[in-house]
KERO-888202 format. One line per field, with one value per residue: residue number from 1; x, y, z of N, C-alpha, C in turn. Coordinates in Angstrom, 2 decimals, m for minus. Layout:
num: [NUM, ...]
nc1: [X, ...]
nc2: [Y, ...]
nc3: [Z, ...]
cac1: [X, ...]
cac2: [Y, ...]
cac3: [Z, ...]
cc1: [X, ...]
cc2: [Y, ...]
cc3: [Z, ...]
//
This chain:
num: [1, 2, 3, 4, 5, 6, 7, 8, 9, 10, 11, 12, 13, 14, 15, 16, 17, 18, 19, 20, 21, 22, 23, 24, 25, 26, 27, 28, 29, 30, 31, 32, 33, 34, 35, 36, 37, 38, 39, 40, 41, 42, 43, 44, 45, 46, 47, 48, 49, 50, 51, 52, 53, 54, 55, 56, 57, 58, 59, 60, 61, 62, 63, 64, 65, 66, 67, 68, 69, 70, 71, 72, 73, 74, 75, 76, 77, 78, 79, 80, 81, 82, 83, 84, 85, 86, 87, 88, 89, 90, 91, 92, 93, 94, 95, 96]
nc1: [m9.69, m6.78, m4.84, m3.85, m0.84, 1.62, 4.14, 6.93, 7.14, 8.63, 9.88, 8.60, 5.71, 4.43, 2.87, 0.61, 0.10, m0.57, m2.96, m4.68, m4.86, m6.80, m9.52, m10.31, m10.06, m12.02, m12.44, m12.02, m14.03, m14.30, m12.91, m12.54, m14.44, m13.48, m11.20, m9.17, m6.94, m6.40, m4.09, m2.82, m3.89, m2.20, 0.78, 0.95, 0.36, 1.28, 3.55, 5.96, 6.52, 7.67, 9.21, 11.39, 12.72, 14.72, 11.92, 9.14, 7.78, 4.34, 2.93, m0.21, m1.13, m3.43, m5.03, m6.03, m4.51, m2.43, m4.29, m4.18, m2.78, 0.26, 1.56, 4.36, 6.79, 9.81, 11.07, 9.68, 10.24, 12.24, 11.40, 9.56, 11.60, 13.03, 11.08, 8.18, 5.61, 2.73, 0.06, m2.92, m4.61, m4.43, m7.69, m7.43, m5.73, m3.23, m1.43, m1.97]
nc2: [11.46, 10.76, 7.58, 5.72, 5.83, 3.29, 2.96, 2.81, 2.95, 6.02, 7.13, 9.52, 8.89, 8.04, 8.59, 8.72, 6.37, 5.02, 5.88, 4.84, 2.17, 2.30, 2.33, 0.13, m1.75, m3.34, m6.06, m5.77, m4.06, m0.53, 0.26, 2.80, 3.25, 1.57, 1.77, 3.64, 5.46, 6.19, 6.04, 3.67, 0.77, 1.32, 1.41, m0.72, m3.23, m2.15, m0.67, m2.24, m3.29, m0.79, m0.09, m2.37, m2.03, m3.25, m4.37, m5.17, m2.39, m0.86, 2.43, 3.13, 5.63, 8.30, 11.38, 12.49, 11.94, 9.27, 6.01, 3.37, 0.31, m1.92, m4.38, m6.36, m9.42, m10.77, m12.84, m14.48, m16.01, m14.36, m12.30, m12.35, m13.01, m11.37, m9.64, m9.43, m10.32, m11.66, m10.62, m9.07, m5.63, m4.12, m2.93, m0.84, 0.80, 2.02, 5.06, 8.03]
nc3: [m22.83, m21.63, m20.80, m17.99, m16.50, m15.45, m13.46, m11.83, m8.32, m6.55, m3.46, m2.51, m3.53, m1.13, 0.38, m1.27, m2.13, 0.52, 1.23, m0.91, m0.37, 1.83, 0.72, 0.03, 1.69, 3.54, 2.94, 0.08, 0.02, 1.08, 3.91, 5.45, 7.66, 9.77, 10.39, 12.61, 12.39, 9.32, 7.82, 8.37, 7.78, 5.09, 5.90, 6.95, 5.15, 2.67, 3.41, 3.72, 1.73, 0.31, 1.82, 1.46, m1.78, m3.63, m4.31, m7.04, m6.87, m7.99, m8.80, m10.21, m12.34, m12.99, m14.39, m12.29, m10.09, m7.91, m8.73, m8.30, m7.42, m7.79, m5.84, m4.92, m4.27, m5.03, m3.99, m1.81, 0.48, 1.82, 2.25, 3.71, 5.73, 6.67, 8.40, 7.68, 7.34, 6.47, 7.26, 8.56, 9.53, 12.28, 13.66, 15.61, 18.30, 17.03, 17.06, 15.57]
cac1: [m8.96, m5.56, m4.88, m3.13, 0.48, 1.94, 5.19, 7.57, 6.90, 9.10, 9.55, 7.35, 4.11, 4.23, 1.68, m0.84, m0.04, m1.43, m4.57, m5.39, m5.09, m8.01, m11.05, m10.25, m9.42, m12.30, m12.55, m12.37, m14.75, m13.87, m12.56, m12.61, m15.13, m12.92, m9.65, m9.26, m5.80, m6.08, m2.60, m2.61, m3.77, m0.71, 1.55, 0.96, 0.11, 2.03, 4.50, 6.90, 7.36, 7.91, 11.08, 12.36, 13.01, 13.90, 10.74, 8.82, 6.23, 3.82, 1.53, m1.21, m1.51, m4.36, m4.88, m6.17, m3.18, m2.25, m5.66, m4.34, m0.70, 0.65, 3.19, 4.95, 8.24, 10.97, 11.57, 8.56, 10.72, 13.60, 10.72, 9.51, 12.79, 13.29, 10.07, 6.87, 4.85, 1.13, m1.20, m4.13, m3.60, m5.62, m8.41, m7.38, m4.08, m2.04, m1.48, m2.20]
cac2: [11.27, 9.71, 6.47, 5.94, 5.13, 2.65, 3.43, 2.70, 3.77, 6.66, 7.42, 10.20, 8.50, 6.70, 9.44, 8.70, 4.84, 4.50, 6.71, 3.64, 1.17, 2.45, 2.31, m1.84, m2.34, m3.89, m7.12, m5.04, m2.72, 0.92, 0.28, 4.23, 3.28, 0.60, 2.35, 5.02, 6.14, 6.54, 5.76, 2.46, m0.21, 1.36, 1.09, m2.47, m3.90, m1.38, 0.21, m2.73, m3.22, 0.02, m0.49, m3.65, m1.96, m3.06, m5.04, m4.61, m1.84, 0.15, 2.81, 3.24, 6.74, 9.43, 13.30, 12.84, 10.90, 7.98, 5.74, 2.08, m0.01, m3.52, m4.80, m7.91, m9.58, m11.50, m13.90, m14.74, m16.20, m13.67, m10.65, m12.81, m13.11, m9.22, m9.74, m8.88, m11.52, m11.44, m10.36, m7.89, m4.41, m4.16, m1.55, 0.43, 0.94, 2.75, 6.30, 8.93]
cac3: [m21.59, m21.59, m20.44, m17.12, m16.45, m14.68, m13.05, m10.39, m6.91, m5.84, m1.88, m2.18, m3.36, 0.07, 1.08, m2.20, m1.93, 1.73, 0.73, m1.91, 0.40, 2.34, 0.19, m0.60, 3.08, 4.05, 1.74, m0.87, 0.12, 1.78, 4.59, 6.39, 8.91, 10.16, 11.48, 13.66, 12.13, 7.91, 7.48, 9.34, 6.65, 3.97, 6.65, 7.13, 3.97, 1.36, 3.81, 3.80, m0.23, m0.11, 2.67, 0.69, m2.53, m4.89, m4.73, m7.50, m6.70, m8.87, m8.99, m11.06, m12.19, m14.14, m14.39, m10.86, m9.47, m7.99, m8.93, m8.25, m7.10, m7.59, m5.23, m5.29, m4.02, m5.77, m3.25, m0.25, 1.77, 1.78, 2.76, 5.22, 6.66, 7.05, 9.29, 7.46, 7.56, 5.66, 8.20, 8.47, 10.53, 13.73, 13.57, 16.30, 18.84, 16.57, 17.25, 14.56]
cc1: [m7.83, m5.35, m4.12, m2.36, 0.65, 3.33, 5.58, 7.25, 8.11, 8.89, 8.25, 5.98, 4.36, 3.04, 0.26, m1.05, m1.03, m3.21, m5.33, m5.48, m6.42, m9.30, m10.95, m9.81, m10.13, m13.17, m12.69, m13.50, m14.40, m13.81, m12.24, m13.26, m14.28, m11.91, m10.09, m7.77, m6.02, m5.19, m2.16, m2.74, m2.77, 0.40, 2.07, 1.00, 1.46, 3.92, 6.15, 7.28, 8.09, 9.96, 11.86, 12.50, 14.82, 13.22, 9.95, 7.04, 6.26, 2.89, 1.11, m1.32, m2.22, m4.52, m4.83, m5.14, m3.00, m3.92, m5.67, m2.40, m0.74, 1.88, 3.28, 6.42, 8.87, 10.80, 10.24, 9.76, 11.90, 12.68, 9.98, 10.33, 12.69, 12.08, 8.60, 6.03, 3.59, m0.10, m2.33, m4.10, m4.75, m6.34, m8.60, m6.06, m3.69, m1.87, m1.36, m1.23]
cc2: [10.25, 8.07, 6.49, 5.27, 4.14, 2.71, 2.52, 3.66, 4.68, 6.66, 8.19, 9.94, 7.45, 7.12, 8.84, 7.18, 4.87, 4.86, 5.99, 2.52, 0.79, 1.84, 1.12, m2.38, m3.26, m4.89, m6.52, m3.96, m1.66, 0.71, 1.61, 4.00, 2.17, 1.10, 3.50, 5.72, 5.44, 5.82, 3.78, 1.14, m0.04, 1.07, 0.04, m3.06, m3.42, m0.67, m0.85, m3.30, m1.63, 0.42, m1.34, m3.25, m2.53, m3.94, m4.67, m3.63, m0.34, 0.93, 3.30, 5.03, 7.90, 10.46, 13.50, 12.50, 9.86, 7.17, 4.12, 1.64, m1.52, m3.25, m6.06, m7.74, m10.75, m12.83, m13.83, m14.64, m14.98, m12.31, m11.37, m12.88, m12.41, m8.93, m8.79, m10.21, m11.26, m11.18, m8.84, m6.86, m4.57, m2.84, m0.19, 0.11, 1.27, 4.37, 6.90, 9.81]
cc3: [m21.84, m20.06, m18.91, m17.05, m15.10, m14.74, m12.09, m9.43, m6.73, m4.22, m2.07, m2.85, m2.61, 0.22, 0.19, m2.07, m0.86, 1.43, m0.04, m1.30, 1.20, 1.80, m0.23, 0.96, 3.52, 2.95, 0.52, m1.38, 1.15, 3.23, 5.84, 7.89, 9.94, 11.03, 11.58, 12.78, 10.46, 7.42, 7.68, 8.27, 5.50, 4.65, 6.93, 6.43, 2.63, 2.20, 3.65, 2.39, m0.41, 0.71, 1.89, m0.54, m2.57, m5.48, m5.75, m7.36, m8.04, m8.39, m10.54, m11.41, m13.14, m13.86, m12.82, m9.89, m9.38, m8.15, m8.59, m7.83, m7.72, m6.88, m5.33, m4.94, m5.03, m4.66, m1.81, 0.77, 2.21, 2.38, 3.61, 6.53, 7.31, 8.35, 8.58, 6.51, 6.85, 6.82, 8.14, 9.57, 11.26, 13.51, 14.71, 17.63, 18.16, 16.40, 15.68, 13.84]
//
């Protein structure tokens, strides 16, 4: 089995990003039973590195696909500015 790459994020693994976010959502354990809307913890957490490019984001990726990310900013304060602040997504209000 080959090893897995680590890449730059494209737009279109927004979809596989959020989907990894999930199963570490809740302290690092699977977080599913938690939100009502799937999408909702990548959104919050991953969705705004993925707006501020060209932050540096990665995914992780093996035969099966995406399998892991790192994100990270250049500057805190400067992606704080922009308004995304470090906080944890609410487990329910956000439409589907």
């Amino acid at each position: 089995m080959a090893p897995p790459d680590l890449r730059l994020t494209p737009p279109d693994d927004r979809p596989a990003l959020y989907r990894r976010c999930l199963p570490t959502a809740d302290s690092g354990e699977n977080g599913t039973a938690m939100y009502e809307n799937p999408r909702l913890v990548g959104h919050v957490l991953a969705g705004p590195h993925l707006r501020g490019q060209p932050e540096p984001t990665f995914v992780l990726e093996d035969a099966a696909g995406v399998c892991g990310y790192v994100l990270g900013v250049r500057d805190t304060r400067a992606f704080r500015s922009r308004g995304h602040p470090r906080r944890a997504p609410p487990t329910s209000g956000w439409p589907s």
